[in-house]
TISE-895091 format. One record per residue (C-alpha): chain; y, z, x. Coordinates in nm, 3 decimals, padded with zeros to 5 digits. Example, Ala and Ser with C-alpha at 12.3 -4.5 7.8 and 13.67 -1.06 7.14 Angstrom:
# TISE-895091
<pt cadena="A" c2="-00.450" c3="00.780" c1="01.230"/>
<pt cadena="A" c2="-00.106" c3="00.714" c1="01.367"/>
# end
This chain:
# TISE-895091
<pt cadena="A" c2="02.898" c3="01.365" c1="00.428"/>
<pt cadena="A" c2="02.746" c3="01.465" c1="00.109"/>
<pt cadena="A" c2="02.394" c3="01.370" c1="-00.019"/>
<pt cadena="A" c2="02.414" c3="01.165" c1="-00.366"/>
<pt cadena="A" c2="02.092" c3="01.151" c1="-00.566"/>
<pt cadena="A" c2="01.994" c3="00.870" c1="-00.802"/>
<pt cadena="A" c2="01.730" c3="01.019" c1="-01.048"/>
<pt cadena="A" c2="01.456" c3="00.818" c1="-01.122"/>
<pt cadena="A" c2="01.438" c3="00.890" c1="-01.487"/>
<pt cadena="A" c2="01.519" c3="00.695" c1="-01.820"/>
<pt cadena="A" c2="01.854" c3="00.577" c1="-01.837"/>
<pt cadena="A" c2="01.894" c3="00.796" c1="-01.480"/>
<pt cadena="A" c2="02.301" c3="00.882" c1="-01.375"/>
<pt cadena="A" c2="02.379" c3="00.823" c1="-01.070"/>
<pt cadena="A" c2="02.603" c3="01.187" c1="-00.929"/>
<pt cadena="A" c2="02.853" c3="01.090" c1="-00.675"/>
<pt cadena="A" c2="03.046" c3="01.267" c1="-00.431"/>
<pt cadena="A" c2="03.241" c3="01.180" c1="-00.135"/>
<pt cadena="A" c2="03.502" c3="00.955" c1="-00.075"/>
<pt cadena="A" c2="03.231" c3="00.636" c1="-00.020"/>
<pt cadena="A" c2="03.113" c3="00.704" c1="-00.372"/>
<pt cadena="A" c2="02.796" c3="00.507" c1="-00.235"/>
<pt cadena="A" c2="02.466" c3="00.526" c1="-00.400"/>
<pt cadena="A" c2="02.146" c3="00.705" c1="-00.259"/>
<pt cadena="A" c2="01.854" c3="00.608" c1="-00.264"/>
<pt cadena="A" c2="01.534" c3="00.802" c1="-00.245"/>
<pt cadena="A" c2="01.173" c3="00.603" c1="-00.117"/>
<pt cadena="A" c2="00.826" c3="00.751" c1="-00.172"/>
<pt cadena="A" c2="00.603" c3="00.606" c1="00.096"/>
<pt cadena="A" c2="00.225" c3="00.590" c1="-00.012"/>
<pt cadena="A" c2="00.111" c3="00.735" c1="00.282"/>
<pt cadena="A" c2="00.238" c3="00.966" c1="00.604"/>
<pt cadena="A" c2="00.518" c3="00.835" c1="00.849"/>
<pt cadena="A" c2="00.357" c3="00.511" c1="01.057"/>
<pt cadena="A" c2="00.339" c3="00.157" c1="01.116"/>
<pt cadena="A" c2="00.269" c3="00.080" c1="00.753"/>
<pt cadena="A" c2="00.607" c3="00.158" c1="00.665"/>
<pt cadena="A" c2="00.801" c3="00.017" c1="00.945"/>
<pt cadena="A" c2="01.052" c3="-00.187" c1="00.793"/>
<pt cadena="A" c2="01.208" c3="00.083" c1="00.639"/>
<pt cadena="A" c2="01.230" c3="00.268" c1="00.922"/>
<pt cadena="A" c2="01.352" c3="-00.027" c1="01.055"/>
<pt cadena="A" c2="01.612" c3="-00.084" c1="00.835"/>
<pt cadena="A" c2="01.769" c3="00.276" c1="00.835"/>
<pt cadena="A" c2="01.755" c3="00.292" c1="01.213"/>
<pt cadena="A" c2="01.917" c3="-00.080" c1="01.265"/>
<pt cadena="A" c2="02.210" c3="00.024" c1="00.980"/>
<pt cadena="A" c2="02.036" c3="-00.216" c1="00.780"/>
<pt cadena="A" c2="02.058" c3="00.015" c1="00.454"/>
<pt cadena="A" c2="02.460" c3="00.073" c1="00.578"/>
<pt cadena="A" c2="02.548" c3="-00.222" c1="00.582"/>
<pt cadena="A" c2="02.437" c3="-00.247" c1="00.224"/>
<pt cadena="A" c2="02.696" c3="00.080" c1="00.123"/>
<pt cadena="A" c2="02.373" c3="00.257" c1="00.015"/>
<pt cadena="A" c2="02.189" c3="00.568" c1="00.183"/>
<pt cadena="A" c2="01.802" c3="00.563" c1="00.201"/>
<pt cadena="A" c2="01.620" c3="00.878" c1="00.236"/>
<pt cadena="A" c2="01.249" c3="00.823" c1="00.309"/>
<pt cadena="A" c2="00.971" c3="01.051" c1="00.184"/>
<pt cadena="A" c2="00.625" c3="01.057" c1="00.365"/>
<pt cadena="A" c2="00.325" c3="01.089" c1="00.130"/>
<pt cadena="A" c2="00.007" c3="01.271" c1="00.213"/>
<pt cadena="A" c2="-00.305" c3="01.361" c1="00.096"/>
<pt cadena="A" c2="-00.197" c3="01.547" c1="-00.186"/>
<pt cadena="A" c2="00.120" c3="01.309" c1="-00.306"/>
<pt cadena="A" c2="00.034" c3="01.095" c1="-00.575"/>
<pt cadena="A" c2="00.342" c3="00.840" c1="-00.556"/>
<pt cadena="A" c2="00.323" c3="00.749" c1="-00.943"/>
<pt cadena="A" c2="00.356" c3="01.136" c1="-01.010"/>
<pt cadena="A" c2="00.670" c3="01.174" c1="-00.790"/>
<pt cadena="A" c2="00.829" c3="00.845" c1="-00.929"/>
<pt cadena="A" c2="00.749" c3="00.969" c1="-01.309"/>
<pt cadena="A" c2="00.878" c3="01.306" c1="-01.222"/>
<pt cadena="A" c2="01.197" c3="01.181" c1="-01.085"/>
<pt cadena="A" c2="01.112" c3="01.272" c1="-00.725"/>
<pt cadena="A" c2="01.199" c3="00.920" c1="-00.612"/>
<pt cadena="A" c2="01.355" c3="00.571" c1="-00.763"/>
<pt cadena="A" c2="01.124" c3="00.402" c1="-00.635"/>
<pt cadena="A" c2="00.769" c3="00.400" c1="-00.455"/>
<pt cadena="A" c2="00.565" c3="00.188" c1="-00.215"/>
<pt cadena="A" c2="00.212" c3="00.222" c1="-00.389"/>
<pt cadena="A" c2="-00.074" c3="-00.039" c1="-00.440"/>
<pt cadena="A" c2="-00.100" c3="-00.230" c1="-00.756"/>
<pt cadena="A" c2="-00.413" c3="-00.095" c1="-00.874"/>
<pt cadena="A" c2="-00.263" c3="00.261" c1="-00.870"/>
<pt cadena="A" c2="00.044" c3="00.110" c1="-01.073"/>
<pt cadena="A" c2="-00.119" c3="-00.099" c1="-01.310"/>
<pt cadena="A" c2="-00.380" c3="00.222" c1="-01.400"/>
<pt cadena="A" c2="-00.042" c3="00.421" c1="-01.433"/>
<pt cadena="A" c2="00.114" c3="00.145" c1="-01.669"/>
<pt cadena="A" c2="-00.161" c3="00.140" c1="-01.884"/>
<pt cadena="A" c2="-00.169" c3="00.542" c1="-01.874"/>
<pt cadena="A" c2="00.185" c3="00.492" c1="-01.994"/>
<pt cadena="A" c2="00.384" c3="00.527" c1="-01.693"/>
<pt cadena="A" c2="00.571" c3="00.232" c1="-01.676"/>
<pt cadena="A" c2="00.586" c3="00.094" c1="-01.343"/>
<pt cadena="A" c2="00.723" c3="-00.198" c1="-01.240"/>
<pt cadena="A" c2="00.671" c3="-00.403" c1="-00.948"/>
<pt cadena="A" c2="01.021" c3="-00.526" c1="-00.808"/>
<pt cadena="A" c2="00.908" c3="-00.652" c1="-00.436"/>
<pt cadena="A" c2="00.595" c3="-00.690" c1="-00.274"/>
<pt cadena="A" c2="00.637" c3="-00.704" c1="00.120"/>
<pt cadena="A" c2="00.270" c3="-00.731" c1="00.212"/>
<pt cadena="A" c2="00.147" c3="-01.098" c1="00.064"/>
<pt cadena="A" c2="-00.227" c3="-00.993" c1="00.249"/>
<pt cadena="A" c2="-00.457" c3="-00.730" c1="00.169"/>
<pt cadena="A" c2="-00.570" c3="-00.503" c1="00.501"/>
<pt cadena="A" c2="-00.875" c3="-00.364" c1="00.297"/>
<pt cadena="A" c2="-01.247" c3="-00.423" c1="00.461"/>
<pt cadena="A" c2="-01.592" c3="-00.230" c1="00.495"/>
<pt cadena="A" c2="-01.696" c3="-00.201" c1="00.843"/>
<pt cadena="A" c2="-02.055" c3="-00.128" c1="00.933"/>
<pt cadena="A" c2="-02.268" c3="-00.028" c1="01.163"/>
<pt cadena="A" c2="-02.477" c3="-00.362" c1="01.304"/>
<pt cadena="A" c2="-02.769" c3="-00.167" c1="01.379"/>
<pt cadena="A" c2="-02.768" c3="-00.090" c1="01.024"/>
<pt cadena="A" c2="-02.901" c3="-00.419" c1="00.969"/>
<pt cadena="A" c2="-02.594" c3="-00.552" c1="00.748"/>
<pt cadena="A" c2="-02.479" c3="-00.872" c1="00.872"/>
<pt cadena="A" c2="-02.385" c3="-01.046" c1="00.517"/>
<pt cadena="A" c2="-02.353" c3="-00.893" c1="00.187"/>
<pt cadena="A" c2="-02.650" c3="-00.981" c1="00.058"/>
<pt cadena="A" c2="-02.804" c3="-00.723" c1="00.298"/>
<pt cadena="A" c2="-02.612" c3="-00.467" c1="00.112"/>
<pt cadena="A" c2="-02.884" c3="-00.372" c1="-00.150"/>
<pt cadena="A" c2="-03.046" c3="-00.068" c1="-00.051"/>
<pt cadena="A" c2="-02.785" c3="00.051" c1="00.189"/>
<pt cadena="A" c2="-02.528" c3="00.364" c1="00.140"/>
<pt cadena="A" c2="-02.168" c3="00.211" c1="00.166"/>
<pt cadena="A" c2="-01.885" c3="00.457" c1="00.181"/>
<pt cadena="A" c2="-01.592" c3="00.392" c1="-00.035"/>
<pt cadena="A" c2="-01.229" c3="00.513" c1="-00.115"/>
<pt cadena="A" c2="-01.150" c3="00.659" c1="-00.461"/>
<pt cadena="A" c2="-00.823" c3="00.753" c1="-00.655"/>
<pt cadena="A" c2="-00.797" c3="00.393" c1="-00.737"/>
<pt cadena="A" c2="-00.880" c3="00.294" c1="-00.435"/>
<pt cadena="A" c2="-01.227" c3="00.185" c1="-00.519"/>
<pt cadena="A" c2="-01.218" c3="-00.076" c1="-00.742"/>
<pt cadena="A" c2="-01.141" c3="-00.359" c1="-00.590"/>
<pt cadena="A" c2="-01.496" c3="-00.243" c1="-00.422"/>
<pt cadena="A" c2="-01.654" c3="-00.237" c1="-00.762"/>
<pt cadena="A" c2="-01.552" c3="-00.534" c1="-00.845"/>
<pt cadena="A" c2="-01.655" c3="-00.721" c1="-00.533"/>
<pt cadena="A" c2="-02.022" c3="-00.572" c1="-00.600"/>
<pt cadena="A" c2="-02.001" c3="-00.710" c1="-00.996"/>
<pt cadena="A" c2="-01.911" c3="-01.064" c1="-00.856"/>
<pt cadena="A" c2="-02.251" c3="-01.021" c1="-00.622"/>
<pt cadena="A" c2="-02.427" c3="-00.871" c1="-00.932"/>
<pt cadena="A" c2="-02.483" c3="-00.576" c1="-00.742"/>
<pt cadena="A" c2="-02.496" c3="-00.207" c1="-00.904"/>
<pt cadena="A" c2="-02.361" c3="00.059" c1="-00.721"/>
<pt cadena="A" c2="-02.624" c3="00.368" c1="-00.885"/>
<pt cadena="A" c2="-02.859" c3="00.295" c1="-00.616"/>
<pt cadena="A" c2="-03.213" c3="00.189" c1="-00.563"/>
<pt cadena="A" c2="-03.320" c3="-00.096" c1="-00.369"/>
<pt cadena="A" c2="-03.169" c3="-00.351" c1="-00.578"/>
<pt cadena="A" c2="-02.851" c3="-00.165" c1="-00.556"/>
<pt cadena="A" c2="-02.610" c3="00.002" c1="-00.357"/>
<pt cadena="A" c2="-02.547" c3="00.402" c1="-00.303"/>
<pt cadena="A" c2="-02.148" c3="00.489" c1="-00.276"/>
<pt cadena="A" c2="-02.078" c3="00.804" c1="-00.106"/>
<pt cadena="A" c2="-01.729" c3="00.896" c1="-00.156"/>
<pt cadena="A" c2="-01.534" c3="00.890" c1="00.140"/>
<pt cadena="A" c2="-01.288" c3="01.086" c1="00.262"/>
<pt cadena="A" c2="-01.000" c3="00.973" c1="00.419"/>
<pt cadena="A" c2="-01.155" c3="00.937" c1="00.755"/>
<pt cadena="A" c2="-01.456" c3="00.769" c1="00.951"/>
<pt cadena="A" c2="-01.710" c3="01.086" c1="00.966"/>
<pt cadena="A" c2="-01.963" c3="00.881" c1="00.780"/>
<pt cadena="A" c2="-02.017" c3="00.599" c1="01.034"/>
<pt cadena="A" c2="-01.974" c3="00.782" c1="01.283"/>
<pt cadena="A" c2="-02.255" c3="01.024" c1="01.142"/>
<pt cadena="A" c2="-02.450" c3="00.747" c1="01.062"/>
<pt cadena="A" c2="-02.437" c3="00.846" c1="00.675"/>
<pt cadena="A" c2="-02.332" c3="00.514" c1="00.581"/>
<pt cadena="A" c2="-02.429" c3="00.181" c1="00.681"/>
<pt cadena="A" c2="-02.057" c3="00.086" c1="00.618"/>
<pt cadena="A" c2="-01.725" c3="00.273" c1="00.534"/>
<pt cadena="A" c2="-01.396" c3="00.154" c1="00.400"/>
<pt cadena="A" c2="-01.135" c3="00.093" c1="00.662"/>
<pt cadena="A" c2="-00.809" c3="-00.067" c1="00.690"/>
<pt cadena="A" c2="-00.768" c3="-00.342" c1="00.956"/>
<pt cadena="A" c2="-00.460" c3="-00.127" c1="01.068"/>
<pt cadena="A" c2="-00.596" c3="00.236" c1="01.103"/>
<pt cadena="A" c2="-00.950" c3="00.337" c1="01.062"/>
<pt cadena="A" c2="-01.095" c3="00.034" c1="01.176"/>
<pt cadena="A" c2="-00.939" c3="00.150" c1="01.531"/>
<pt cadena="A" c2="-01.020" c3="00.453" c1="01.484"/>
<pt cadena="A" c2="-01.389" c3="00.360" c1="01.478"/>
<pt cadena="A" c2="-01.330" c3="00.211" c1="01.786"/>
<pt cadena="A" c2="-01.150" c3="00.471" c1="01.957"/>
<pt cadena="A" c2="-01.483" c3="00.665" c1="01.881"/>
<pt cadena="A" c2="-01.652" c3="00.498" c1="02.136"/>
<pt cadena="A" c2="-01.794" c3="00.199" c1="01.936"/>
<pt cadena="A" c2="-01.753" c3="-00.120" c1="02.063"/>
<pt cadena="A" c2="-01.639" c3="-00.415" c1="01.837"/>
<pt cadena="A" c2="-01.969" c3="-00.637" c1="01.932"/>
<pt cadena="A" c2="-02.164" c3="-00.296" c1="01.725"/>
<pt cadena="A" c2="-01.973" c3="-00.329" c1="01.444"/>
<pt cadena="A" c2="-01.958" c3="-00.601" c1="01.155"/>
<pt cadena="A" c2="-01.690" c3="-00.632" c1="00.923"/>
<pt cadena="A" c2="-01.604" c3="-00.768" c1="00.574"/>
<pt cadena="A" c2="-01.268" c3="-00.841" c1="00.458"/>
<pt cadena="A" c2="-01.203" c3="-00.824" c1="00.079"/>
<pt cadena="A" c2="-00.946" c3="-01.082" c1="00.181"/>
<pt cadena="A" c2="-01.200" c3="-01.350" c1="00.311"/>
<pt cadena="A" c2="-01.431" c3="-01.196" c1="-00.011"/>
<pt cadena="A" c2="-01.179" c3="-01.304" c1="-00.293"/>
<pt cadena="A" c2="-01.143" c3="-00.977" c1="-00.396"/>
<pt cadena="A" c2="-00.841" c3="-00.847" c1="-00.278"/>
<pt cadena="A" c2="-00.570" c3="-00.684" c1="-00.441"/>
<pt cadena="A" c2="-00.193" c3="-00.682" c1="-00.347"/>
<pt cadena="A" c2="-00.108" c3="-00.355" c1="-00.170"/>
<pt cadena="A" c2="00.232" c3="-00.174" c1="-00.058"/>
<pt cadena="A" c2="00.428" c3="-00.308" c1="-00.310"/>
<pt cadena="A" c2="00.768" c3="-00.144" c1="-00.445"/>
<pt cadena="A" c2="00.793" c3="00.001" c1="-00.784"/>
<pt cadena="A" c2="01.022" c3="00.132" c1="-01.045"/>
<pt cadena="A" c2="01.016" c3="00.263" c1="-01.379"/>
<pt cadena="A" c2="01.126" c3="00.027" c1="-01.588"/>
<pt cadena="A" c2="01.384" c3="00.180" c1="-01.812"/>
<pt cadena="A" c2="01.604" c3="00.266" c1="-01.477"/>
<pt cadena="A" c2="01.615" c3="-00.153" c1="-01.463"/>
<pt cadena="A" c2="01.825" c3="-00.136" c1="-01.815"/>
<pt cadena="A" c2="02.086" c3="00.064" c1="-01.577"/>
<pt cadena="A" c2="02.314" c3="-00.205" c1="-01.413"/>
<pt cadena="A" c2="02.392" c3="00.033" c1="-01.140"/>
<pt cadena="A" c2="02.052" c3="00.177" c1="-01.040"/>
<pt cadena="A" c2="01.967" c3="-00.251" c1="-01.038"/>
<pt cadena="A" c2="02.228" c3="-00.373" c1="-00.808"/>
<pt cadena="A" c2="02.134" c3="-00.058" c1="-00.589"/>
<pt cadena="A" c2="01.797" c3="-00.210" c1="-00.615"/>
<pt cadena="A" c2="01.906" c3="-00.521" c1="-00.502"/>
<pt cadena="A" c2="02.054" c3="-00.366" c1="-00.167"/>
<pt cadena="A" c2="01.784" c3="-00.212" c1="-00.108"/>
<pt cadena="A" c2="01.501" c3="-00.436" c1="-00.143"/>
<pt cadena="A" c2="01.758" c3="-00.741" c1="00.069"/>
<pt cadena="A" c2="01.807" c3="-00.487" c1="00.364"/>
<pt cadena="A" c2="01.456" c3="-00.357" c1="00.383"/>
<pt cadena="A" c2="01.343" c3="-00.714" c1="00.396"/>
<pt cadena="A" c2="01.525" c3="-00.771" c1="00.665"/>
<pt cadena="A" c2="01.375" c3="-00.485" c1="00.846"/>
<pt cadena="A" c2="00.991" c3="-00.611" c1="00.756"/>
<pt cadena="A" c2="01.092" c3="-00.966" c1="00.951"/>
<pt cadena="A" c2="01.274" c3="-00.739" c1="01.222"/>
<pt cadena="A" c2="01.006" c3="-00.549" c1="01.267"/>
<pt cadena="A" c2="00.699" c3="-00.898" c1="01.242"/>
<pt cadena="A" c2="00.927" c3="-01.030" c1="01.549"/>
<pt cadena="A" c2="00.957" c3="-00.685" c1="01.770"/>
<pt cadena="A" c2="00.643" c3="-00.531" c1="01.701"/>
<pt cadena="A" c2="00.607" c3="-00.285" c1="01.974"/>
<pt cadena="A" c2="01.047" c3="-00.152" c1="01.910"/>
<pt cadena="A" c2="00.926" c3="-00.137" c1="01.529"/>
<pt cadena="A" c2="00.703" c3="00.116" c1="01.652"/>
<pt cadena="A" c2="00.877" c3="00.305" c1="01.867"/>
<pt cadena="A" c2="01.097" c3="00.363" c1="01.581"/>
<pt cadena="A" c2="00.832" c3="00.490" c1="01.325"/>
<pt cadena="A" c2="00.760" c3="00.750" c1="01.637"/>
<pt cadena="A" c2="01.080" c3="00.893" c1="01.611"/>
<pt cadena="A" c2="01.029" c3="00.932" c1="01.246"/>
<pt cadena="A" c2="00.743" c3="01.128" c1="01.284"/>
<pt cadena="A" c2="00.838" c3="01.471" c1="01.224"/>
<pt cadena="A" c2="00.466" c3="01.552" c1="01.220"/>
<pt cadena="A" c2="00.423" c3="01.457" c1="01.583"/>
<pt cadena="A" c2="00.065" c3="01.318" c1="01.531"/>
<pt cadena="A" c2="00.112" c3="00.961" c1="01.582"/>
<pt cadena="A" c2="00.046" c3="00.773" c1="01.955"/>
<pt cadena="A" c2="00.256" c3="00.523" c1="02.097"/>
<pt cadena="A" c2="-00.072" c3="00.299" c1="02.154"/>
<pt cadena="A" c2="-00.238" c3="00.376" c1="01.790"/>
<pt cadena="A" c2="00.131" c3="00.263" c1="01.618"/>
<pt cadena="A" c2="00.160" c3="-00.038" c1="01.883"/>
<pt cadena="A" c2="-00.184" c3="-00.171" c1="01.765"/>
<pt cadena="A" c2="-00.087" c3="-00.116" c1="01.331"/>
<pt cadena="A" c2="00.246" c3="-00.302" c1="01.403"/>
<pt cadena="A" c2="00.037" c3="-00.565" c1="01.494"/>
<pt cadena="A" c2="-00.185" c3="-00.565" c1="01.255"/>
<pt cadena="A" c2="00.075" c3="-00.499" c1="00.988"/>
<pt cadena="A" c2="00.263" c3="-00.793" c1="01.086"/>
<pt cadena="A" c2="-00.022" c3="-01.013" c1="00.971"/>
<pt cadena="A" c2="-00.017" c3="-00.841" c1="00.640"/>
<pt cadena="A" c2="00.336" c3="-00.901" c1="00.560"/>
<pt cadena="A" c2="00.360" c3="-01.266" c1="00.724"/>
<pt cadena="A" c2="00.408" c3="-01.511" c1="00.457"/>
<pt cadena="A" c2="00.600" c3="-01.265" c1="00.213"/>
<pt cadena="A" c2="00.946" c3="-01.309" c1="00.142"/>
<pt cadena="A" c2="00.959" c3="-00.962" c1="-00.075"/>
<pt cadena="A" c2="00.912" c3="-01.197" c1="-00.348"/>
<pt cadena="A" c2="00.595" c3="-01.123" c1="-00.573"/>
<pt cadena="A" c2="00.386" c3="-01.426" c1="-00.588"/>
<pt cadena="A" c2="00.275" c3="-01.500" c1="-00.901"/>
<pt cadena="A" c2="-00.076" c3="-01.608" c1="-00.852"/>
<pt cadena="A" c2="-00.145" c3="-01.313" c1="-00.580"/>
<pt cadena="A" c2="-00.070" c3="-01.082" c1="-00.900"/>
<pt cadena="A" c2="-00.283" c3="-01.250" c1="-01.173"/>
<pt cadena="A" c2="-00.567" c3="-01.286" c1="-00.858"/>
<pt cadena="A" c2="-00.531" c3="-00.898" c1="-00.846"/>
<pt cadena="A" c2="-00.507" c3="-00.835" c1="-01.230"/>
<pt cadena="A" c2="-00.844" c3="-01.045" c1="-01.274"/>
<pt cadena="A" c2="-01.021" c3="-00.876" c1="-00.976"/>
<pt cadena="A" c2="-00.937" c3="-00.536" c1="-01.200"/>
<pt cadena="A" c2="-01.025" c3="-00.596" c1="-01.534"/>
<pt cadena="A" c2="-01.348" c3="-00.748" c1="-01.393"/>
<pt cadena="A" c2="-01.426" c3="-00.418" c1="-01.220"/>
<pt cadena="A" c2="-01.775" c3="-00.363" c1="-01.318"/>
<pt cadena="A" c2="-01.839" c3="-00.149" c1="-01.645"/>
<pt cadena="A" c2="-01.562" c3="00.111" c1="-01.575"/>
<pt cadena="A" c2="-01.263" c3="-00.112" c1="-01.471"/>
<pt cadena="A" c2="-00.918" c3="00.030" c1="-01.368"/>
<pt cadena="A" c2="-00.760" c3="-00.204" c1="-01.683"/>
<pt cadena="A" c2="-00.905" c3="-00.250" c1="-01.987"/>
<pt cadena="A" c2="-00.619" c3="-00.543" c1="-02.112"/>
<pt cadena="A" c2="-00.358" c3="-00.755" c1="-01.956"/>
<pt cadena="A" c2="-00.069" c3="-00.593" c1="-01.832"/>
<pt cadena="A" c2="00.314" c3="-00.646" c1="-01.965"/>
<pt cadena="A" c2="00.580" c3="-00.629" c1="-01.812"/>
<pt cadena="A" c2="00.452" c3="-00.520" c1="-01.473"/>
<pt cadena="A" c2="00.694" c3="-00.682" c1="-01.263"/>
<pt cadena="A" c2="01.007" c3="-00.917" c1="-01.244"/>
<pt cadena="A" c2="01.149" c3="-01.131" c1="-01.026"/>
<pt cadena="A" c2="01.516" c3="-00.943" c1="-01.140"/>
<pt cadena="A" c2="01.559" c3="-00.780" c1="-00.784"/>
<pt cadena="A" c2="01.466" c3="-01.008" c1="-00.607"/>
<pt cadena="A" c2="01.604" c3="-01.337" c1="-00.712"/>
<pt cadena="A" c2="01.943" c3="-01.159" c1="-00.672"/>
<pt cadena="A" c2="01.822" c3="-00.987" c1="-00.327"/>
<pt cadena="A" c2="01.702" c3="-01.307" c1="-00.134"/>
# end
């Protein structure tokens, strides 16, 4: 059977061969192969993507892939990234467009250390807190302009070390609290030997500060192709249906991201745990982008103390196109 590729580029062509003359279409995931990304696993293992007529290949992400750069670059039609990464690439002049958003909850949180002495965040003055960058931090900054907070230090103020990808700085006792997802490093930190009574934890959820994450994007010119949209459509319906697959057979979901992992590095019992925690995340969501989730993010943005990830209102950003025809 031969591959067909749909370029994500203005006005892309879709180049067909084979007797099925069905549409491909290529997914760049935010992040590697796990739990995260289980519906679409879900949906390509369960024939959920067949059963559309369309062909799904999935691309990991890593450390060093920037989603937004392989959508631009025609690497992918479309991308799950968060929408402070898309909106910053909008307003760069990459335009992005959210056409589904899966996850209605944010999984975001600093966890720290309760020896530290942080129990609430007004106990965060004075304290190192580690934090996530490449767009990853503002929602952070922003939480800290809401407490009226700065973040260059001193006792009145907070000192960010920028974190890696990883827990080191608890665990080093460098920070009093690190950035963690509920799904991954927060177990992590646990799996290091700390006990959940040691730790304290603030969701940017139960802050008001959260901002919508793992949504899927387009560019927006490809939308002006009928073709590329009604492939769109397929897609975003059948990998729906693997998200709520996946929310009611957690544990199966998982076992099917394992045998996705060509990397080998994922545990049965660390991608058990995420589905469950993932579940939460994307309970509530119909694939549909809620309205007031996105203007809650957009606000949380601009107001992202004095370098925020926006500088104006976005236009254009997303549409209910896909799916109002999908679901």
């Amino acid at each position: 059977m031969f591959k067909r590729t749909l370029v994500a580029l203005a006005g892309g062509v879709a180049v067909a061969s084979g007797a099925a003359q069905a549409q491909d279409v290529t997914l760049q995931l935010k992040w590697v192969t796990q739990a995260q990304f289980a519906g679409y696993y879900v949906a390509q293992d369960k024939g959920f993507y067949e059963e559309e007529g369309i062909e799904v290949e999935i691309l990991p992400g890593g450390p060093d892939i920037a989603p937004v750069q392989v959508l631009a670059g025609g690497g992918a039609d479309v991308m799950v990234d968060w929408m402070p990464s898309a909106l910053a690439a909008r307003e760069r002049g990459v335009p992005a467009v959210n056409i589904a958003q899966p996850f209605k909850s944010s999984g975001m949180m600093l966890t720290c250390l309760k020896e530290s002495g942080v129990t609430s965040p007004e106990d965060f003055p004075g304290s190192t807190l580690g934090v996530w960058f490449f767009g990853n931090e503002y929602p952070f900054l922003s939480w800290m302009a809401h407490l009226g907070v700065p973040t260059e230090g001193g006792a009145d103020g907070v000192t960010v070390l920028k974190q890696g990808f990883n827990v080191d700085p608890l665990l080093q006792k460098q920070a009093a609290c690190i950035s963690t997802m509920t799904y991954n490093e927060y177990w992590q930190v646990i799996d290091a030997g700390i006990s959940e009574d040691e730790l304290v934890t603030f969701k940017y959820e139960d802050q008001g500060v959260a901002t919508l994450e793992d949504g899927l994007y387009v560019l927006e010119d490809n939308l002006e192709d009928p073709e590329f949209k009604a492939n769109m459509v397929k897609f975003v319906r059948a990998s729906m249906k693997g998200w709520k697959w996946a929310e009611e057979n957690p544990d199966e979901a998982a076992e099917i991201v394992l045998e996705n992992d060509a990397s080998g590095a994922q545990t049965e019992k660390h991608q058990k745990r995420m589905m469950g925690e993932i579940a939460k995340l994307t309970a509530g969501s119909n694939g549909a982008l809620d309205e007031a989730d996105y203007q809650r993010t957009v606000d949380s943005l601009l107001a992202g103390g004095s370098d925020p990830v926006i500088t104006k209102q976005p236009e254009g950003a997303w549409t209910h196109a896909i799916t109002d025809e999908a679901l």
